[in-house]
C-alpha positions, 0 to 999 in steps of 0.5 A: 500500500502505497503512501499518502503524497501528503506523508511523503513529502512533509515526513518521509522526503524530510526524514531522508533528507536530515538522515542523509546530512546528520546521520549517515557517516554515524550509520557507516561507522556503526555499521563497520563497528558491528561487522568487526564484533561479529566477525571478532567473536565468531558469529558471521564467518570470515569469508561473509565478514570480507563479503560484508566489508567489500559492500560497506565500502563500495558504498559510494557516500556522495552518491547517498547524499545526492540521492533524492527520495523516491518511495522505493524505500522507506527511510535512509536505513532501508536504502542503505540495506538495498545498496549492502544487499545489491553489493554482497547479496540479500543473505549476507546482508542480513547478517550484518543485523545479527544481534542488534535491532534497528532501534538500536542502531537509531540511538546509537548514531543519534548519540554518536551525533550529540557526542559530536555536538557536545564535544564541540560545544565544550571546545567553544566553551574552553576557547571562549573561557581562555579569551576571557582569561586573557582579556581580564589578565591584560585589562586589570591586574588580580591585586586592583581586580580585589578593589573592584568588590570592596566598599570604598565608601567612606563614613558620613561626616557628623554634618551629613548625618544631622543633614539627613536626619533634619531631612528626614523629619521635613519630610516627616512634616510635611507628610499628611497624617494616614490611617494607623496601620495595625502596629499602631492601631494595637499601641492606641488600644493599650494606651486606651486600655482596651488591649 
């Protein structure tokens, strides 16, 4: 059954794309991975390992890339399974998914990618804290940098303090009266008695 236009090219045309760009050299190392385990303990004979190998690297990756999606297949893993299976045939091919699954391999390269990304975000950060460094050692001298955090400010002067206490009662003055609040509110009742 075929699928609908619509899901074709919003999804799949889409998917073919990205998985081309971001996960296809992932997909090949892993490929290459899981063929020298298998062929390292035994499960696939060395003959099919070599049959194996040949078709992983006649693979040609520019052309992969290049290709544009048609609906012969449903995603980039299935194209890449048709070109190992045309390569060394349908019954080798299929030994290279000996004891793993495709949901396997799908968390596998996407985390071969955001290893990628984390390690080159990391870089960024180490280059970017080494500029600072540098500019902070060039701009300011560790003994002055001290005095940028310490309170300078010197003591007010006995003028300045009856400056802003003469200030603070004109502006108590000529503040009109307001409601008590109910701090003042219960001091009135205990002078009235009523507490």
């Amino acid at each position: 059954m075929p699928f609908s236009p619509d899901y074709v090219r919003i999804v799949l045309n889409e998917n073919f794309e990205d998985a081309k760009t971001l996960l296809l050299d992932p997909m090949m190392a892993l490929h290459e991975g899981h063929l020298v385990m298998l062929a390292e303990c035994g499960i696939v004979s060395r003959e099919d390992a070599r049959r194996l190998r040949d078709a992983l690297r006649s693979i040609d990756l520019a052309a992969v890339r290049a290709a544009r999606y048609t609906g012969a297949c449903e995603d980039l893993f299935f194209h890449v399974d048709e070109l190992i299976a045309a390569a060394c045939g349908a019954d080798v091919a299929g030994r290279l998914h000996t004891a793993r699954s495709r949901n396997d391999m799908a968390m596998t390269m996407y985390r071969m990618r955001l290893r990628e990304y984390v390690l080159a975000l990391t870089a960024s950060v180490l280059r970017a804290r080494s500029s600072l460094s540098a500019l902070a050692e060039r701009h300011v001298a560790k003994a002055e940098a001290r005095g940028l955090y310490e309170d300078l400010t010197p003591p007010p002067t006995p003028e300045e303090v009856e400056g802003r206490r003469q200030e603070r009662l004109f502006h108590a003055a000529m503040t009109p009266p307001h409601a008590p609040d109910k701090r003042q509110r219960r001091e009135l009742r205990k002078m009235r008695g009523k507490a």
